[in-house]
Wavefront OBJ file of the C-alpha trace (Angstrom):
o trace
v -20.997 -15.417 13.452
v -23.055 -16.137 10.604
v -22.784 -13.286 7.678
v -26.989 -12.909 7.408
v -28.317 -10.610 5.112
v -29.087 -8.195 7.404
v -24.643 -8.172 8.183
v -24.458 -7.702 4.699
v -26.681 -4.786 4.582
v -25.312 -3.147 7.231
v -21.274 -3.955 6.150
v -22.330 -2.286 2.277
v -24.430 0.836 4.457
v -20.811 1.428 6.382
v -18.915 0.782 3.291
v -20.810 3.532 1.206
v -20.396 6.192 4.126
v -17.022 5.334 3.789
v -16.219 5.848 0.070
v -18.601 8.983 0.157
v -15.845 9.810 2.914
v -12.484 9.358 0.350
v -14.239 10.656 -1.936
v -15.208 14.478 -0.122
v -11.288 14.039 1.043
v -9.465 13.595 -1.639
v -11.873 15.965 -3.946
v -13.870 13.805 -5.850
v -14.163 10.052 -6.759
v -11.413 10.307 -9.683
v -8.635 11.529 -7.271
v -9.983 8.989 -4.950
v -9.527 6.440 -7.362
v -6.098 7.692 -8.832
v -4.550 7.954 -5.053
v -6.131 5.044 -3.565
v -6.603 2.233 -6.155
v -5.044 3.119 -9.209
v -1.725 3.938 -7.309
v -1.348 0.025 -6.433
v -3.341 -1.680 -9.366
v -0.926 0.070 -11.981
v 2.206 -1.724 -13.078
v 5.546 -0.110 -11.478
v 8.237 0.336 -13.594
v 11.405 -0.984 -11.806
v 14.195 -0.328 -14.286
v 16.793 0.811 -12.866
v 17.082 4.652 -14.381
v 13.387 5.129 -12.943
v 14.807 4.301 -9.479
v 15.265 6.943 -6.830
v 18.778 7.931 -6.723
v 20.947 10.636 -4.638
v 23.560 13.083 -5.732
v 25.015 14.998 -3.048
v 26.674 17.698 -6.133
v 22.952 18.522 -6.998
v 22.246 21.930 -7.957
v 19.208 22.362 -5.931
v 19.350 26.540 -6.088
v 16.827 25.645 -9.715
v 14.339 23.851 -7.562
v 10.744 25.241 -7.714
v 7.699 23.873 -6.039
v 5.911 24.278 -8.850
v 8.234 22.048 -10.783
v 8.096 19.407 -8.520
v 5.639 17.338 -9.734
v 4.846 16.505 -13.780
v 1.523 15.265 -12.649
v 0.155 18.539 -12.718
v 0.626 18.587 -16.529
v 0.455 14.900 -17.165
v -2.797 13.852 -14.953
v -2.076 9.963 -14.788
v 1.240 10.355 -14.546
v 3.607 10.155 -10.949
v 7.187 11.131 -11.078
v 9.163 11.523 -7.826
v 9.952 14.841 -8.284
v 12.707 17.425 -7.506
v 14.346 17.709 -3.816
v 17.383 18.498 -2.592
v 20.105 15.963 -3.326
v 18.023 13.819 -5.254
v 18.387 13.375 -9.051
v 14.696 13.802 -10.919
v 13.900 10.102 -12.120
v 11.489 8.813 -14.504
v 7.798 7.904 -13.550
v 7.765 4.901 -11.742
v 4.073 3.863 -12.308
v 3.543 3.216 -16.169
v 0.741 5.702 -17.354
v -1.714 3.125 -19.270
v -2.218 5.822 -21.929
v 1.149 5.305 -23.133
v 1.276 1.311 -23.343
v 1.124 -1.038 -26.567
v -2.184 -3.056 -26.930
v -0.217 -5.638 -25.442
v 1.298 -3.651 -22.705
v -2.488 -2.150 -22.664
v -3.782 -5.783 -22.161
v -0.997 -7.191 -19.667
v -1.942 -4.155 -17.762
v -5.385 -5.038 -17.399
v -4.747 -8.733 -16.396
v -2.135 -7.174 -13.299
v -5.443 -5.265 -12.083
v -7.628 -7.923 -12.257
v -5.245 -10.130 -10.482
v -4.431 -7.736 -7.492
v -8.119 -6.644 -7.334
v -9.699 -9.974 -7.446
v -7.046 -11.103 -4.452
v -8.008 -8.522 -1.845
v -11.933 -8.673 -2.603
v -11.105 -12.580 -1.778
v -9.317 -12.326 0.987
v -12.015 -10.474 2.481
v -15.088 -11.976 1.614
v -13.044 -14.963 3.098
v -12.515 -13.837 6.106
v -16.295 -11.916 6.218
v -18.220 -15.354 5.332
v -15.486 -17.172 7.592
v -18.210 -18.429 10.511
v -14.901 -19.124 12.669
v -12.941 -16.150 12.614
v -13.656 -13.497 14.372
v -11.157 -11.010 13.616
v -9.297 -9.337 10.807
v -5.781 -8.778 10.993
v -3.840 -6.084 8.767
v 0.140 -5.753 9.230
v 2.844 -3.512 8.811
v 6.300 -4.333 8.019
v 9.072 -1.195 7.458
v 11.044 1.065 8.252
v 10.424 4.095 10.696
v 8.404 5.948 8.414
v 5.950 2.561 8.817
v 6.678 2.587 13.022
v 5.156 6.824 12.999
v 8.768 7.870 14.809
v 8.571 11.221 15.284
v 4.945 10.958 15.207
v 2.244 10.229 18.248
v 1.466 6.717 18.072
v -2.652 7.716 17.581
v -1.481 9.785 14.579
v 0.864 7.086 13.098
v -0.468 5.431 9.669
v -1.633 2.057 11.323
v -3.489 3.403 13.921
v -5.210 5.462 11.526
v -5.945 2.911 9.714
v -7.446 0.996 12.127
v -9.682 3.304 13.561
v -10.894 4.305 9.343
v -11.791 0.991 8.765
v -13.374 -0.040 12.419
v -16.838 0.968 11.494
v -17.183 -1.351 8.582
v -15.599 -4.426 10.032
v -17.511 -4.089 13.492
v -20.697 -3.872 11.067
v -19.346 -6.841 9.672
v -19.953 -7.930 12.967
v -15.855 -8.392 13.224
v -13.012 -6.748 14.966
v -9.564 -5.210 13.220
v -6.541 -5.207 14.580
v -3.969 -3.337 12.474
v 0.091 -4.472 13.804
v 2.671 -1.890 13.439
v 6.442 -3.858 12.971
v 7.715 -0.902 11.565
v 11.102 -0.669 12.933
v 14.377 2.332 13.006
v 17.558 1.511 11.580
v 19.434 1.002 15.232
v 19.064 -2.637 15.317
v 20.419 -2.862 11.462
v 18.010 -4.440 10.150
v 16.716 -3.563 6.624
v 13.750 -4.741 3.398
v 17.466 -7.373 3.214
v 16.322 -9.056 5.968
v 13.111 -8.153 7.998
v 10.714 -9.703 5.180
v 12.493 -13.402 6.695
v 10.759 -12.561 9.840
v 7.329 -11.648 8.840
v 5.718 -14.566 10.552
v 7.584 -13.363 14.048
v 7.234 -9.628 13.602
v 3.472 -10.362 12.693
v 1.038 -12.555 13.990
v 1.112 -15.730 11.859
v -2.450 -15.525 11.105
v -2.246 -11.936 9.270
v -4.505 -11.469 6.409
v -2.886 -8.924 5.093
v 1.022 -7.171 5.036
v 1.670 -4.034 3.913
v 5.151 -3.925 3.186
v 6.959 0.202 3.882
v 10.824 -0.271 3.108
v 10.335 2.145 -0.284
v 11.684 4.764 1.434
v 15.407 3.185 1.600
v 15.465 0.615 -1.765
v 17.178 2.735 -3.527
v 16.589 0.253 -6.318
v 17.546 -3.351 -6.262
v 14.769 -4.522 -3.844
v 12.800 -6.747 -6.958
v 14.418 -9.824 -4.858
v 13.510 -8.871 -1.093
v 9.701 -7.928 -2.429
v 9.694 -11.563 -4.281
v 10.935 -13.090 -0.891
v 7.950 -11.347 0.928
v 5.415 -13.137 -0.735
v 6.669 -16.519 -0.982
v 7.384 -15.969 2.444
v 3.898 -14.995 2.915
v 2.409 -18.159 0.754
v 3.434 -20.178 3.466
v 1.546 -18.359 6.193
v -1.801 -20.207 7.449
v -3.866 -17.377 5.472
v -1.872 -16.787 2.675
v -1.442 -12.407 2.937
v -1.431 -10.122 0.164
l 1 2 3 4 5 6 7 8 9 10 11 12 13 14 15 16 17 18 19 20 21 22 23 24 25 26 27 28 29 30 31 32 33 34 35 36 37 38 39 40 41 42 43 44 45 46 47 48 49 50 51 52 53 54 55 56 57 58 59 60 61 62 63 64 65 66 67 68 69 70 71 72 73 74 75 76 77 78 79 80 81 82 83 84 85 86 87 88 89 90 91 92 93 94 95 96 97 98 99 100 101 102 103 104 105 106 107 108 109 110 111 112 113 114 115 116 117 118 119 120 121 122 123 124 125 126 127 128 129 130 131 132 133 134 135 136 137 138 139 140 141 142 143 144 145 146 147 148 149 150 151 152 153 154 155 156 157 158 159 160 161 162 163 164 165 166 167 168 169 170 171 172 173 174 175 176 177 178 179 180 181 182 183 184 185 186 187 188 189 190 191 192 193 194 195 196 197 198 199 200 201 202 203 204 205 206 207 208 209 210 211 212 213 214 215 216 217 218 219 220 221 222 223 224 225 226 227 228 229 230 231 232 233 234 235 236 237 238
C-alpha cells in the first residue's frame, strides 16, 4: 500500500489520540515522558555496586513504603528501592542533572542515537510499499511470557491491542510475539538471545529484550550478543 497523504493524516490523527491517552494515564505529559521515553533514552549505569543484589541476613523489620523509592525526593532520579532480602543499590539510570558537560554531551548523543533508530525503523516499515505488517517481539523470562497472568492481560498482548489503532490507520497490521519463557527448560539472558531468530520470526522489526529481572549484574556481554545477533537479521531490530 502506498503511504498517501491522506494515510499520513490519518496515522498522526491516531497517534495524537494516543499520546493524549499516556498522557491522562500517567498524569500529565512530564510523567509520560519520564516513564515512557526518558526511562530508555537515559544512559544506565552498569557498574557493578549499582547492580541489584540479594542478602538473605537483611534486616527488612526498617523497611517503610515510604522509603522505598528516592524518586519522590529526587524527581529524575530511579533507584531500585528497599524489599525484603534485597540490599538498596545505587540509581541505575544516570540523572542528567548530575553529569559533566562531557557526560552532559555524551548523554545527548545516546538519545539521539536510540531516538533517531526507532523513528527509522518505522517510517521504514510505514513508507515500505511491500510490507504489510509490523512485527514487535519479546524475548525473557516469565515475567515477559505473563505466567501467572491471563494471556489478554499479559504485557504483549497489551501492547498489541494499544498500538493496533495507529498501525491499522497506517493502513498496516501488528503482530506483537511473546517468547517469553519459565526457567523449567534452563534456559536463561546466557543463552536464549542465540536463538532470537528461532524464538522470533526472522523478519522482526523490533525485540524487546525482559531478562532484567534475573541479571543480577554481569549481563553487559549477553545484551552486546543480542544486537549483533540482531544486525544480522533481514531487518536489522532494535
Amino acid at each position: 500500500t502506498t503511504f498517501t497523504k491522506e494515510i499520513l493524516h490519518d496515522t498522526r490523527q491516531a497517534a495524537t489520540e494516543f499520546i493524549d491517552l499516556l498522557h491522562n494515564y500517567y498524569g500529565g505529559e512530564n510523567k509520560a515522558k519520564a516513564m515512557l521515553v526518558e526511562s530508555w533514552q537515559a544512559h544506565w549505569n552498569l557498574e557493578k555496586d549499582a547492580i541489584l543484589s540479594y542478602n538473605d541476613d537483611v534486616d527488612d523489620r526498617n523497611n517503610d513504603d515510604n522509603d522505598d523509592d528516592d524518586s519522590v525526593n529526587n524527581p529524575g532520579e530511579r533507584s531500585l528501592g528497599k524489599k525484603k532480602g534485597v540490599k538498596k543499590a545505587k540509581n541505575i539510570l544516570n540523572n542528567p542533572d548530575n553529569m559533566t558537560p562531557e557526560e552532559l554531551s555524551q548523554h545527548h548523543h545516546h538519545k539521539k542515537e536510540r531516538t533517531t533508530k526507532l523513528v527509522t525503523t518505522m517510517a521504514r516499515a510505514l513508507l515500505n510499499p511491500e510490507q504489510t505488517k509490523f512485527t514487535i517481539g519479546t524475548i525473557g523470562s516469565s515475567v515477559a511470557a505473563g505466567h501467572d497472568n491471563c494471556h489478554y492481560d499479559s504485557y504483549e498482548s497489551q501492547l498489541e491491542r494499544t498500538l493496533t489503532p495507529i498501525f491499522n490507520a497506517a493502513k498496516m497490521d501488528l503482530q506483537v510475539q511473546n517468547a517469553g519463557e519459565g526457567g523449567g527448560c534452563g534456559d536463561s539472558h546466557k543463552n536464549q538471545v542465540f536463538c532470537v531468530a528461532q524464538n522470533l520470526s526472522p523478519d522482526v522489526d523490533i525485540i524487546h529484550y525482559s531478562w532484567t529481572y534475573f541479571e543480577k549484574g554481569g549481563a553487559e556481554e549477553q545484551r552486546e550478543q543480542l544486537v549483533r545477533w540482531a544486525q544480522h537479521m533481514p531487518r536489522r531490530p532494535m
